[in-house]
C-alpha positions in Angstrom: -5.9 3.6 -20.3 -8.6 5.3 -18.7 -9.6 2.2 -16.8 -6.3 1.8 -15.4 -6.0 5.6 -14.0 -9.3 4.7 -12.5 -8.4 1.8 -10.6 -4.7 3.3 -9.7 -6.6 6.2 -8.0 -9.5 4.0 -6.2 -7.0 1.6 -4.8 -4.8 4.6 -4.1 -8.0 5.9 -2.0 -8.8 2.7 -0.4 -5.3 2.7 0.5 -5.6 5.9 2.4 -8.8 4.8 4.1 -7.6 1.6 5.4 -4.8 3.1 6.9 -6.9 6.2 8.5 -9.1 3.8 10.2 -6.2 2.1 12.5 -8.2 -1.1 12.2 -6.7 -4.8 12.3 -6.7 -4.3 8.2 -4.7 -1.2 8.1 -1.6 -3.3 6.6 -3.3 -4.1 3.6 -3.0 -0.3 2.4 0.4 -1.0 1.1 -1.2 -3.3 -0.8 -3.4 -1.6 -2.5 -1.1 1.2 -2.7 1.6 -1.3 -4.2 -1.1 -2.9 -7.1 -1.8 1.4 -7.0 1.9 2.0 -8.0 2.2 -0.7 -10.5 -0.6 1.0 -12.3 0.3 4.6 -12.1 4.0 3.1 -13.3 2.5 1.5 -15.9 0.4 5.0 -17.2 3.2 7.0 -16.2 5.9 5.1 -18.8 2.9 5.1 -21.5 2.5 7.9 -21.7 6.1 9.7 -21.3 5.3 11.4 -17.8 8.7 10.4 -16.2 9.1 12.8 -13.3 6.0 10.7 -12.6 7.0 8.1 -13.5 10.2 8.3 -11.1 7.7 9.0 -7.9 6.1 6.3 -8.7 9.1 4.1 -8.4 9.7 6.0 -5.0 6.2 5.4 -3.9 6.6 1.6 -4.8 9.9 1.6 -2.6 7.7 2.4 0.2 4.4 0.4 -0.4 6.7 -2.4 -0.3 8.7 -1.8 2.9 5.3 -0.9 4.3 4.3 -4.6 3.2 7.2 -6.0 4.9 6.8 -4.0 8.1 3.2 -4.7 8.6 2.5 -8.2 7.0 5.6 -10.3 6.5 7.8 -9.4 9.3 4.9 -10.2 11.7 4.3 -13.3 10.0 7.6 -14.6 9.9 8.0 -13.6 13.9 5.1 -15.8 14.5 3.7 -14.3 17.3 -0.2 -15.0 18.7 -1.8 -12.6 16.6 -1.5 -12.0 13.0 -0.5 -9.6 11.0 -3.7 -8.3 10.4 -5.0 -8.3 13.9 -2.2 -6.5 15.7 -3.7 -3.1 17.3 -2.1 -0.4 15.8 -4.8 2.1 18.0 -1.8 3.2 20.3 -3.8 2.0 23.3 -2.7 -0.6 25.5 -4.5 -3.3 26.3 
């Protein structure tokens, strides 16, 4: 168990990090942050935390419209760039 709350909170911080960084592989935070969820869902139900238990579910919710909104929506529009090289910066270019 210990294994799995250390791997739910690294990818939870490497979540955080990619998104900070506004680089091209920003959308892959809601990945990590989904596989995160899955984890902390899985140690929440173990071990009968289930107000935890119920973020969790909420934070899945939005790790996988985060996935939609930054990978496959772009993907399935097609456009020149890829998901993962879209600048998210703000700046124009």
């Amino acid at each position: 168990m210990q294994q799995l709350e250390m791997l739910s909170a690294g990818l939870g911080l490497l979540g955080a990090f990619l998104l900070a960084t506004k680089s091209r592989y920003s959308g892959l935070a809601f990945v990590a942050w989904f596989v995160s969820n899955l984890g902390w869902l899985i140690f929440g139900a173990r071990n009968a935390h289930w107000f935890f238990f119920v973020q969790q579910i909420g934070f899945t919710v939005t790790s996988v419209l985060g996935i939609w909104n930054w990978l496959i929506q772009p993907a399935m529009r097609g456009g020149t760039k890829g998901p993962l090289h879209q600048d998210r910066s703000g700046v124009s270019e």
